[in-house]
C-alpha positions as CSV (number, residue, x, y, z in Angstrom):
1,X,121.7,106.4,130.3
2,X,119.6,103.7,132.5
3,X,122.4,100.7,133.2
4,X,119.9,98.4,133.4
5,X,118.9,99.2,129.7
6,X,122.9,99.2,128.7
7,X,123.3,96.7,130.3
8,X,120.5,94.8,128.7
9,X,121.4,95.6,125.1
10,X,125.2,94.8,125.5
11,X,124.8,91.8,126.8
12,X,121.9,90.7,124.0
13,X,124.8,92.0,121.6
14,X,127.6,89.9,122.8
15,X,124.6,86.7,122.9
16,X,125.5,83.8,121.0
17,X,122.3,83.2,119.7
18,X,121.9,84.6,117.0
19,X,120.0,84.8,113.5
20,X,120.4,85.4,109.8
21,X,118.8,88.5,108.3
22,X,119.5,89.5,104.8
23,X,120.0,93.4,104.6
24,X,119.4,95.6,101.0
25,X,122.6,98.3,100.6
26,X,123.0,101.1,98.4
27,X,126.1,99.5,96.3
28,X,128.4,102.6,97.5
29,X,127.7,101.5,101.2
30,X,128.3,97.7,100.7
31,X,131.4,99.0,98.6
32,X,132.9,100.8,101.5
33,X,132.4,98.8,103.8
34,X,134.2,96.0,102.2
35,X,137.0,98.2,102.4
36,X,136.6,99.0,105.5
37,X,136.3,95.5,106.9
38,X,139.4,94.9,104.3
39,X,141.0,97.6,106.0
40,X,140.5,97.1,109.6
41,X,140.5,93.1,109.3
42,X,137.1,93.2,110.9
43,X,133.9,92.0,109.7
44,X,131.2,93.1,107.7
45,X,129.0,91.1,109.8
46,X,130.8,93.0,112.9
47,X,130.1,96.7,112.0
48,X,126.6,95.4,111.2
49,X,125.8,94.2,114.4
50,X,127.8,97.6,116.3
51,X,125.7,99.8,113.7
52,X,122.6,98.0,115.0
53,X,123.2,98.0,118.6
54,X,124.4,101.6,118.6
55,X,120.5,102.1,116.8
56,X,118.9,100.1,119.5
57,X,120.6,102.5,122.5
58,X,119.8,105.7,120.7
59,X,116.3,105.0,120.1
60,X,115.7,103.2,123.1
61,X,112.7,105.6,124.6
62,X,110.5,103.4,121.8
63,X,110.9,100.3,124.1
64,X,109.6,102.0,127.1
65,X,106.1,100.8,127.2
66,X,106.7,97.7,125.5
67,X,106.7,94.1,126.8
68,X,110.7,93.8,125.4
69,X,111.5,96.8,127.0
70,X,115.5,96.9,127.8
């Protein structure tokens, strides 16, 4: 993986600046992961923001050509 595009998402992930979003889940998914964060003492909001990243460095060939490229 390119470090400088790691890099670049890891360190907008760990950003304090950050923003509200409202997010529609199937009720079985908002149901476990309740119990997850329940579970693990971590929170919903955390896993949602992991989940995300993890999306942003898997897909990150879309941002090539773009002006916001990592």
């Amino acid at each position: 993986m390119n470090r400088r595009k790691r890099n670049f998402i890891e360190s907008s992930y760990r950003s304090t600046d950050k923003v509200a979003t409202n997010v529609m889940l199937p009720v079985e998914y908002k149901e476990m992961l309740s119990l997850l964060s329940e579970k693990t003492r971590i929170r919903q909001s955390e896993f949602l923001r992991e989940a995300v990243k993890d999306l942003l460095v898997k897909y990150r060939e879309v941002f090539e050509d773009t002006p916001h490229a990592f």
